[in-house]
N, C-alpha and C positions, 0 to 999 in steps of 0.2 A: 369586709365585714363591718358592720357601722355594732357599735356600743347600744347594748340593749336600755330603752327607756321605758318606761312607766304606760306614756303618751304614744310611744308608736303600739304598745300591745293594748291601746281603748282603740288606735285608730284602725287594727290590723282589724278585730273586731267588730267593729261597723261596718268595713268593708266586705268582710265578709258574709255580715248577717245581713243587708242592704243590697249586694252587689250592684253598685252603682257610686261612683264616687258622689254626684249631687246629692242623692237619699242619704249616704254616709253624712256627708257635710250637716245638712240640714240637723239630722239627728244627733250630732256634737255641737254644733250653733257654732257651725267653722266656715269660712269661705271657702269655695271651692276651688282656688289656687294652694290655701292654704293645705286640705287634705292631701289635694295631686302632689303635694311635695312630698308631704309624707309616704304617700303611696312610690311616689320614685323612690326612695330611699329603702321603702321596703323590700320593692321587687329588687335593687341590688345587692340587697343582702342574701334572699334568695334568691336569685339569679335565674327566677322564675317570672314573668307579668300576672301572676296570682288571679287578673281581671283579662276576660280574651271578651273583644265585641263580638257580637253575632245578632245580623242583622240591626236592630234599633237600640236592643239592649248588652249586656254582657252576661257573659259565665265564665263561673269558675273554672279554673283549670287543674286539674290531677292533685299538685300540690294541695293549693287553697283549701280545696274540698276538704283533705287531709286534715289541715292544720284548723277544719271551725269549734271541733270538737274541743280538741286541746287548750286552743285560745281562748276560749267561752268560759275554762275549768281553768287556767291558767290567772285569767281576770278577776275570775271568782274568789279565788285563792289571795289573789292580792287586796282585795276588796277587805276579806278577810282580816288578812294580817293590819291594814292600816284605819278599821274599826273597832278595835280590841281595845277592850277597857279593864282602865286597872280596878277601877270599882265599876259595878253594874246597880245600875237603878231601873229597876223596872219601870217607873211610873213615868220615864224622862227618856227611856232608849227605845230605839228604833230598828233596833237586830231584827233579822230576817233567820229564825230558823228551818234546817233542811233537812228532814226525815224523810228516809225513805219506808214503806212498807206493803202491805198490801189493802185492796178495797175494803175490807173488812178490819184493817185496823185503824184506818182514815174514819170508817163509819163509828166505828166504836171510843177508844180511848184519843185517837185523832182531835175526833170533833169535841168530847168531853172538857179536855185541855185546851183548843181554842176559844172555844165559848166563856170557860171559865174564869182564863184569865186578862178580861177586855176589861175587865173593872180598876182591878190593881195594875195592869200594863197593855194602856191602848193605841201605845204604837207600835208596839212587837208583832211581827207578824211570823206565823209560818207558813211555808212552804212544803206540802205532801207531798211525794213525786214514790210512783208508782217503781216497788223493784222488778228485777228479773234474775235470771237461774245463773246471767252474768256478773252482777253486782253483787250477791248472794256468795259465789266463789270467789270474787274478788276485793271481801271483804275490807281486809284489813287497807290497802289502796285507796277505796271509792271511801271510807269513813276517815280518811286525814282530812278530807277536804270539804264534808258533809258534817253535819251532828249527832246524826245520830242514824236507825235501822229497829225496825219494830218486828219482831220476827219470835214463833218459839223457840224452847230450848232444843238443841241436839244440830244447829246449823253453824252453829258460831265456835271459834277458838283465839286467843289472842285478843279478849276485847273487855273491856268492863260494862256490866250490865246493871240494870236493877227491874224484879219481876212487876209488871205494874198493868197485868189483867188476867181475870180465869174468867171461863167459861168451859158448858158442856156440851159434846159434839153429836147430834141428832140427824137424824135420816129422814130425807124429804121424797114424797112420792105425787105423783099426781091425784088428782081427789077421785080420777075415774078409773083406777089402774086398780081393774078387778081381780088381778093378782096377789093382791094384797091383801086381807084383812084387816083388823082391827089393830093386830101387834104384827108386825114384822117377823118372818123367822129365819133360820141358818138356809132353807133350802132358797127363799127369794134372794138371799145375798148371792148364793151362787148362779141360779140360773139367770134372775133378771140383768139388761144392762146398766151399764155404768155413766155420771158423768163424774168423770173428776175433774179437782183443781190441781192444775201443774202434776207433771208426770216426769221426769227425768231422774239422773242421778241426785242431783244436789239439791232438787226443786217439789218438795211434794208434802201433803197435809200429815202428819203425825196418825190422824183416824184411818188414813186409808192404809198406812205403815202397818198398823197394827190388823188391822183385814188381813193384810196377806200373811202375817205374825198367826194370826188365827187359824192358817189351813187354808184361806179363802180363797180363789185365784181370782178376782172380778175381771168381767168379761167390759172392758172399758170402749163405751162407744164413742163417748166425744172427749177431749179436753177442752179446759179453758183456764185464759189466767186469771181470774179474781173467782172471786165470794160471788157479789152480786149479780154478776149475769146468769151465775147457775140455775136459779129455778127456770129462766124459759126454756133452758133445754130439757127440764124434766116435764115441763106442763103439756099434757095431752099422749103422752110416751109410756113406755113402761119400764122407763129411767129409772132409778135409784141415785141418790146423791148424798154426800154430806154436808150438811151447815151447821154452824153455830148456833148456841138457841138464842145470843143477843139479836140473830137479826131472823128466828123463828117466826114472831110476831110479824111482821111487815111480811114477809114472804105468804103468809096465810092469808092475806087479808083481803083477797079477791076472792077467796072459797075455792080456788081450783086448784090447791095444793095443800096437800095433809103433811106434820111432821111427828115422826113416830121415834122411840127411842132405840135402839139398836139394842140386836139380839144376844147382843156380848160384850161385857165390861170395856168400856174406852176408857183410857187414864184421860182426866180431864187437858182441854188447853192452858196452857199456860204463857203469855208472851210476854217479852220482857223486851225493854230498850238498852239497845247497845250501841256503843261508844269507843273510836278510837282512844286508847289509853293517853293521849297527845291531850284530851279534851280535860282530864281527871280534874286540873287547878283551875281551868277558865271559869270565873266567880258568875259570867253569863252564864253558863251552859250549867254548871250546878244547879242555877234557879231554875232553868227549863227541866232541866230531870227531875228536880223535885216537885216539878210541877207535877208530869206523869205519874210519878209515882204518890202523890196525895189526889189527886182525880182519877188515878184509876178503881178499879173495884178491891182491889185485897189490900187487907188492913194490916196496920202493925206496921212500925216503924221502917226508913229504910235500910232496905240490905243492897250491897252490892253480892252479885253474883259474877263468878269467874265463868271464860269459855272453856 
């Protein structure tokens, strides 16, 4: 077993993303005796050759494969801890924040908050990255080593938040879907189809929760996971869907999609950013949440909200 270093988990890491110790090399500005040492050292720790040739190139082997995940989130991690500052300056740091959420929150309070703050701190950057019904359940894990999670209420436990968007939940039809009229009613919810976003245990929009809350059974013809791709699957169908009314406008704008308001009280959305409780003192991460929460749409001071 060789004593874990710094430097072999950047090199285990290019190796892996690269498979190719030259590519590696190149991409650290190392010689390429210099990596292959490293690489020996690693394969005897794992007592695996991590790199198998075939034919001109190489692949990974079982392990490797295994460990790119880990090692990527491992690095991350360390990156982390040894860019932490005891005072944060916006206008001089270079933090990389990592939100995860969904296309429609990227579109919304996402882009809001980056746009916004390139005046006061233009080298901050973020990083969106798309959840899933996995990172969602395994919240409290995937936010030690992230920033943050843009999600409504009723998903989260164990986390500190603060609420920093509303909007209202509208029903999008196609413009030629004669089934429809002018107002939507209880019988088109039941008999027309469905598309929804996300559908599983842990994974699904609060409007469509409350549809089947209603007596509703929606006869679900497609899923998808975001906001945005939804309207094509409604355009030219006689689909029914939900969207948000922030991204109403833009969805209308070709004329082949109508958005009508639902035939039964929806409690508005509400999404909020949440936060490994790990994060609460980082004087960084404070700025970035308060970012959110003064560029989002609801006013009034902040609050933190518990899961």
């Amino acid at each position: 077993m060789i004593r874990p270093e710094l430097n072999l988990l950047v090199a285990l890491d290019a190796l892996l993303a690269e498979k190719s110790v030259t590519k590696a090399a190149e991409k650290m500005g190392l010689t390429q005796p210099a990596l292959s040492a490293s690489l020996a050292r690693l394969r005897r720790h794992f007592n695996d050759p991590l790199l198998v040739r075939e034919g001109n190139s190489y692949r990974l082997t079982p392990l490797a494969a295994r460990l790119t995940d880990p090692t990527a989130n491992a690095l991350d991690a360390a990156h982390k801890v040894f860019s932490s500052e005891a005072v944060f300056d916006p206008a001089t740091s270079t933090r990389e924040f990592q939100i995860y959420g969904s296309d429609y929150a990227f579109a919304t309070i996402g882009s809001r908050v980056s746009t916004a703050v390139k005046e006061v701190a233009p080298s901050v950057r973020f990083r969106f990255m798309q959840h899933t019904p996995t990172i969602v359940e395994d919240r409290l894990d995937t936010l030690r080593t992230v920033d943050g999670i843009v999600l409504p209420h009723g998903f989260t436990s164990g986390l500190s938040g603060v609420d920093v968007y509303e909007d209202e939940w509208l029903c999008v039809v196609a413009a030629d879907n004669e089934a429809v009229g002018e107002e939507l009613t209880i019988a088109n919810l039941r008999e027309l189809p469905w598309v929804f976003t996300y559908q599983s245990r842990s994974a699904f929009t609060p409007a469509a929760r409350q549809l089947q809350m209603a007596g509703i059974e929606p006869h679900v013809d497609v899923v998808v996971e975001g906001f945005l791709a939804l309207p094509y699957f409604v355009v030219g169908t006689a689909r029914l869907g939900f969207i948000q009314e922030a991204l109403a406008e833009r969805v209308t704008a070709f004329g082949d999609l109508r958005v009508l308001k639902p035939p039964f009280d929806i409690v508005p959305l509400t999404d909020a950013l949440w936060w490994h409780p790990t994060h609460d003192e980082d004087p960084g991460h404070q700025w970035m949440r308060e970012q959110f929460r003064k560029h989002g749409n609801i006013s009034g001071e902040a609050t933190n909200v518990g899961g």
